[in-house]
DSSP file (Angstrom, degrees, kcal/mol; ACC not computed):
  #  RESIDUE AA STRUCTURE BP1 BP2  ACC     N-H-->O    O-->H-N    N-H-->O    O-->H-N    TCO  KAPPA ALPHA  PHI   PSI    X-CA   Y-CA   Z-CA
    1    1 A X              0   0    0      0, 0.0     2,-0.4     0, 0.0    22,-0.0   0.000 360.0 360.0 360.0 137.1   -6.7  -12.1  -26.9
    2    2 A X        -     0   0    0      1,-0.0     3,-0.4     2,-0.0     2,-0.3  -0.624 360.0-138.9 -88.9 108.5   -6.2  -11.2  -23.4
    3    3 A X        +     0   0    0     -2,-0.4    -1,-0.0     1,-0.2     0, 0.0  -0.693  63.1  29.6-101.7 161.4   -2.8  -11.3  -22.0
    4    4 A X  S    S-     0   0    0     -2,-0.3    -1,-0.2     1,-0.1    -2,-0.0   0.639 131.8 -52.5  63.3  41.3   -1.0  -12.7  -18.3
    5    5 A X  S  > S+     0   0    0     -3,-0.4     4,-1.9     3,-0.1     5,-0.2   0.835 103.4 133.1  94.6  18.6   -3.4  -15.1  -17.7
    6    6 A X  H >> S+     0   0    0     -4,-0.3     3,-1.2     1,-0.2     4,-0.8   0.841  72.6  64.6 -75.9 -80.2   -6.6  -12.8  -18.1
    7    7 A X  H 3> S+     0   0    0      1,-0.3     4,-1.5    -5,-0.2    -1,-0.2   0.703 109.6  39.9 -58.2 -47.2   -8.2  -15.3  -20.2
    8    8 A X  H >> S+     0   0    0      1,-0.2     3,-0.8     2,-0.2     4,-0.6   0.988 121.3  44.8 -54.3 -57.6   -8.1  -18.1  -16.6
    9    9 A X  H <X S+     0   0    0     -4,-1.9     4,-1.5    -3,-1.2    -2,-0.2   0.664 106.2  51.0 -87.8 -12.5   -8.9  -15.8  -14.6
   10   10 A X  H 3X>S+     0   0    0     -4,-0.8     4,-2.0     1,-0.2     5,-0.6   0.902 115.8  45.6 -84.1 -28.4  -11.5  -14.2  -16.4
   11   11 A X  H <<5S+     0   0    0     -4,-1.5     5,-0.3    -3,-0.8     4,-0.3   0.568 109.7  60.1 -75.2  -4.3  -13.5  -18.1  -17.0
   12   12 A X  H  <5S+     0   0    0     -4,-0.6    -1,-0.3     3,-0.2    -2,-0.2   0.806 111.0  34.5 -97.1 -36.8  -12.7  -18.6  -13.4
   13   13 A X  H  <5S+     0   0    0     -4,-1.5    -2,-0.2    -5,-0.3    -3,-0.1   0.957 135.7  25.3 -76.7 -38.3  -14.9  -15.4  -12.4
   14   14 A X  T  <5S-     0   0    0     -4,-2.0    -3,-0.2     1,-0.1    -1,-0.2   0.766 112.1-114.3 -31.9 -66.1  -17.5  -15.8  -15.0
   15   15 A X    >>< -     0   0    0     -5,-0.6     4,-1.9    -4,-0.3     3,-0.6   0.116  37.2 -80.0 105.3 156.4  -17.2  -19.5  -15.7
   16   16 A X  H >> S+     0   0    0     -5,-0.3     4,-2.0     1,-0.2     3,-0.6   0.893 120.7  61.4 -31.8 -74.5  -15.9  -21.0  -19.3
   17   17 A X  H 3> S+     0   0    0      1,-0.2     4,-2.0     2,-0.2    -1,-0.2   0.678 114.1  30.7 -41.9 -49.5  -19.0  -20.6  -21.4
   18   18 A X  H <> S+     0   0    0     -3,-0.6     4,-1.9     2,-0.2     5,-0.5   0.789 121.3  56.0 -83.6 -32.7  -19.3  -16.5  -21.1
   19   19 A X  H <X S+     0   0    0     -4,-1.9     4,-3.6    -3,-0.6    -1,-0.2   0.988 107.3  44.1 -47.4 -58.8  -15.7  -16.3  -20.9
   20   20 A X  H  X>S+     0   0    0     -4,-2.0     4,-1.2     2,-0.2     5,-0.8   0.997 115.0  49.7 -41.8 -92.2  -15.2  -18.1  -24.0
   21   21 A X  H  X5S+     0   0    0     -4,-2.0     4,-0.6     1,-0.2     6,-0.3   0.682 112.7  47.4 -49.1 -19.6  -18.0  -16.1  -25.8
   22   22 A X  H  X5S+     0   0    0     -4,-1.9     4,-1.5     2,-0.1    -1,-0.2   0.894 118.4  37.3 -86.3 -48.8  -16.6  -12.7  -24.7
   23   23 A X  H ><5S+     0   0    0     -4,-3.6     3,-0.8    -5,-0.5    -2,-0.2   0.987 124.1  44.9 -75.2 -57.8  -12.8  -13.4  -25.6
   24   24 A X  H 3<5S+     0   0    0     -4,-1.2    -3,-0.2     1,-0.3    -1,-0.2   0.865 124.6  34.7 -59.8 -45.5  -14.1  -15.6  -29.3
   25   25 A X  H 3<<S-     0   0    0     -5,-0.8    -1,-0.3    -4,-0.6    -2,-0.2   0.628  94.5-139.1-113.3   9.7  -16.6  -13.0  -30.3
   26   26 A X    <<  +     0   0    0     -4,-1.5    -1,-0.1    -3,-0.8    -4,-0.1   0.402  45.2 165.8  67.8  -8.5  -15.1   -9.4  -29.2
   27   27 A X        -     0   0    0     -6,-0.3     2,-0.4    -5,-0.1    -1,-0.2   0.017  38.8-131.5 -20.4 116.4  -18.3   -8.5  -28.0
   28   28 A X        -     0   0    0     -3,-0.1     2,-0.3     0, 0.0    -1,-0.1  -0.679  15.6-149.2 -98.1-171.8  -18.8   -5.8  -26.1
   29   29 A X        -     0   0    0     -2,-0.4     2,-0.1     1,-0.1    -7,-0.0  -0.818  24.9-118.5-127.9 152.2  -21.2   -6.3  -22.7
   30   30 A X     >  -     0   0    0     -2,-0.3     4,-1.0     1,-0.1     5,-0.3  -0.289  38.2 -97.1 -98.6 169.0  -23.2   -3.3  -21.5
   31   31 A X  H  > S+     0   0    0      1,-0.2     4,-2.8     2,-0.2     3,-0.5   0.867 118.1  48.5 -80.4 -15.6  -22.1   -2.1  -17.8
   32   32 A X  H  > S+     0   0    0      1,-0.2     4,-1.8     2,-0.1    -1,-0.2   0.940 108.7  47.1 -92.9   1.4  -25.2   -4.2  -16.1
   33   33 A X  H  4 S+     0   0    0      2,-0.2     4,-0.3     3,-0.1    -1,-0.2   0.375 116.0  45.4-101.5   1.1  -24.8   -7.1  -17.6
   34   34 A X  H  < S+     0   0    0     -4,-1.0     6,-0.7    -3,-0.5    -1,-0.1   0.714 115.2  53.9 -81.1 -43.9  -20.5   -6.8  -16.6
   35   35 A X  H >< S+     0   0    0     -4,-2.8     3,-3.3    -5,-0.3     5,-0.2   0.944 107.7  49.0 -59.2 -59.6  -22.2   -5.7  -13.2
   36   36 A X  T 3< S+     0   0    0     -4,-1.8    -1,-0.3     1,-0.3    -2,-0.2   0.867 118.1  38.0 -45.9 -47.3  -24.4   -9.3  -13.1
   37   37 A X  T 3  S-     0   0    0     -4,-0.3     2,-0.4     1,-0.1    -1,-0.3   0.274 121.6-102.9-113.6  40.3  -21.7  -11.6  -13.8
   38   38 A X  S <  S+     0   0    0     -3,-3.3    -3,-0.1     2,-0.2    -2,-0.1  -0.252  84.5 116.2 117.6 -66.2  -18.9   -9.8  -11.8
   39   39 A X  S    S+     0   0    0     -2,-0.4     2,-0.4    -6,-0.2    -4,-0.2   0.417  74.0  40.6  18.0 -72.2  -17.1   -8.2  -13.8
   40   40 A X        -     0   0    0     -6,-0.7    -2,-0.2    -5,-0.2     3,-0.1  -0.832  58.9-161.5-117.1 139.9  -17.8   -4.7  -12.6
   41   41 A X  S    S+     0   0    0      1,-0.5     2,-0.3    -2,-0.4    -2,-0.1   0.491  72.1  11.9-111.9 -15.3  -18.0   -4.1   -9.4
   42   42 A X        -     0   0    0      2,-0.0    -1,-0.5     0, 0.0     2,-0.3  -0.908  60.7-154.7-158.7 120.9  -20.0   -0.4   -9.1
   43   43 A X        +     0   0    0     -2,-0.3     2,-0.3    -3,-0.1    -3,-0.0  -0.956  19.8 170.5 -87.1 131.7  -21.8    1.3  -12.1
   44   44 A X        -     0   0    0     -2,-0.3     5,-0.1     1,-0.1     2,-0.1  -0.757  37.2 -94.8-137.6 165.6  -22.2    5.2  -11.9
   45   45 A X        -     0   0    0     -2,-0.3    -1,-0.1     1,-0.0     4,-0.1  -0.112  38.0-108.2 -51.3 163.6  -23.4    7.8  -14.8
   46   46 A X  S >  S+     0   0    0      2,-0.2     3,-1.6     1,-0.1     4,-0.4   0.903 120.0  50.9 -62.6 -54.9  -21.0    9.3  -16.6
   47   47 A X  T 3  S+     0   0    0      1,-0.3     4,-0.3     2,-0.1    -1,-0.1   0.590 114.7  50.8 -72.6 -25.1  -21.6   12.9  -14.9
   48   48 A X  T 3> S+     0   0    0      1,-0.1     4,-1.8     2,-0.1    -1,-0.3   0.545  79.4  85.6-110.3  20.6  -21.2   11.1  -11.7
   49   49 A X  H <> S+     0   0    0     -3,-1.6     4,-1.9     2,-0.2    -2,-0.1   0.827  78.1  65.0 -87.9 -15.8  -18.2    9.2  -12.0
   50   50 A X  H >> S+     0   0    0     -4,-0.4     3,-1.8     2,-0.2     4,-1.3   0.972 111.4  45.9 -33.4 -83.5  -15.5   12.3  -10.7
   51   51 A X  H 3> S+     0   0    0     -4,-0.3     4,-1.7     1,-0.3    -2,-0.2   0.755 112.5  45.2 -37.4 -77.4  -17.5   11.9   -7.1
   52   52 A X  H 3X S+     0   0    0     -4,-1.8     4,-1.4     1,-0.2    -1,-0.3   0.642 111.4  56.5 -73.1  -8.5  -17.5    8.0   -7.0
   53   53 A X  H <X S+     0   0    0     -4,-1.9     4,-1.1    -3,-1.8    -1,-0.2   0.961 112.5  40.3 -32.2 -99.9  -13.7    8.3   -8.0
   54   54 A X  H  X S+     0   0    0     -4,-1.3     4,-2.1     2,-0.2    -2,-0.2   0.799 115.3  52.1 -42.8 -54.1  -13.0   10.6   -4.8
   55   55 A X  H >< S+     0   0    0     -4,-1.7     3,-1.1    -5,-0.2    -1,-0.2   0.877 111.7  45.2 -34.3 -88.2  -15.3    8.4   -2.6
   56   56 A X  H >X S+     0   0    0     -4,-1.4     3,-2.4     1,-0.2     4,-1.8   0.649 113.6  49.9 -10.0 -79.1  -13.4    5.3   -3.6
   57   57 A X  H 3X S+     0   0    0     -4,-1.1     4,-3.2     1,-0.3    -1,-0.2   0.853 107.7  55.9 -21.3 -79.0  -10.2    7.1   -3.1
   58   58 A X  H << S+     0   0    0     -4,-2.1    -1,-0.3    -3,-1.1     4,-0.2   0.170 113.0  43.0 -54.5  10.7  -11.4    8.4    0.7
   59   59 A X  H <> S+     0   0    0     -3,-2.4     4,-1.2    -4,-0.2     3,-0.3   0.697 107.8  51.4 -60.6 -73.9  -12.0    5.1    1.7
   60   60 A X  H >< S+     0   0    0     -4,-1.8     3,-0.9     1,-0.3    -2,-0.2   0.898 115.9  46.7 -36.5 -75.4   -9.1    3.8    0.3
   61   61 A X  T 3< S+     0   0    0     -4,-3.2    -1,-0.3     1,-0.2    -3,-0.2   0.911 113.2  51.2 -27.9 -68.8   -7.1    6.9    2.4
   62   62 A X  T 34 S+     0   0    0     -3,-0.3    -2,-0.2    -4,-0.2    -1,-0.2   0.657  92.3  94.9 -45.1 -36.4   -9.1    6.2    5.5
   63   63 A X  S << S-     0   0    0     -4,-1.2     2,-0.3    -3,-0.9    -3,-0.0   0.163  93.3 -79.7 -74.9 161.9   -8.4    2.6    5.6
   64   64 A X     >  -     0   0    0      1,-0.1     4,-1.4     2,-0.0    -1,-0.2  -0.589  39.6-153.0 -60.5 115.0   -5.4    0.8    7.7
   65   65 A X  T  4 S+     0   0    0     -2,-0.3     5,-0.2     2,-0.2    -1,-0.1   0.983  98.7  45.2 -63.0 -57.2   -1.8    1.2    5.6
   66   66 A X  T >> S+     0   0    0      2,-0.2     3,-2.8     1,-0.2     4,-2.1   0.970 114.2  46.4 -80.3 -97.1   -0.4   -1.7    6.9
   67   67 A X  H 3> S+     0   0    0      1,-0.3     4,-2.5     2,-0.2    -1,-0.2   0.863 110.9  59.0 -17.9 -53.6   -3.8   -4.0    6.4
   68   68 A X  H 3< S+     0   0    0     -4,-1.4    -1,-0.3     1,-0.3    -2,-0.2   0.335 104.2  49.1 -67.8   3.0   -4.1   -2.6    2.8
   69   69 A X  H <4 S+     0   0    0     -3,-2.8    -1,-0.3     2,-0.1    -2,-0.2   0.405 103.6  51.2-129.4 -14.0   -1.1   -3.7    2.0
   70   70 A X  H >< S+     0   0    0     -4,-2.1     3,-1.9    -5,-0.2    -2,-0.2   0.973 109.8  56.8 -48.9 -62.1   -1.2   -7.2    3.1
   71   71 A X  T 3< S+     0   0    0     -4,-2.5    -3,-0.1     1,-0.3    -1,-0.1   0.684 106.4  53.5 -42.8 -33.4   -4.5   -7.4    1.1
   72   72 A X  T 3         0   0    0     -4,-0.2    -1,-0.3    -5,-0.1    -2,-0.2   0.349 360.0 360.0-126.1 -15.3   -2.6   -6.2   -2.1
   73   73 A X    <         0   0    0     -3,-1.9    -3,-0.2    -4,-0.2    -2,-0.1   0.701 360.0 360.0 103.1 360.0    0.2   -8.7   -2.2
C-alpha cells in the first residue's frame, strides 16, 4: 500500500481504474507501458543510464537557481 497520499495522486495521474489495479494486484508494469500512462517520464538501457543521469543533472546545473526553486516548492 502506497504511503503520503501516493495512492490520490497516483489515480489522479493515471486515472482510478489502472491505479486501483496497480496498487490491488502488486503487479509490476514494464518501463513502456509506465512510460504510456505517465508514470515514467524517460526510458534509457541499462548501459545507458550513467550518461542520461549526468545529462539530467547538466541541465538541472545549467538552469536558473532562483526559478528552480520556486518550481520545487
Amino acid at each position: 500500500m502506497p504511503g503520503a497520499g501516493a495512492t490520490q495522486r497516483l489515480g489522479r495521474l493515471i486515472g482510478w481504474s489502472r491505479a486501483k489495479e496497480m496498487i490491488l494486484l502488486a503487479d509490476a508494469i514494464n518501463a513502456d507501458k509506465a512510460l504510456a500512462w505517465g508514470i515514467a517520464n524517460v526510458i534509457v538501457e541499462p548501459k545507458e543510464f550513467n550518461k542520461a543521469v549526468d545529462d539530467v543533472i547538466a541541465k538541472l546545473a545549467a538552469g536558473a537557481p532562483i526559478a528552480q526553486r520556486f518550481v520545487k516548492g
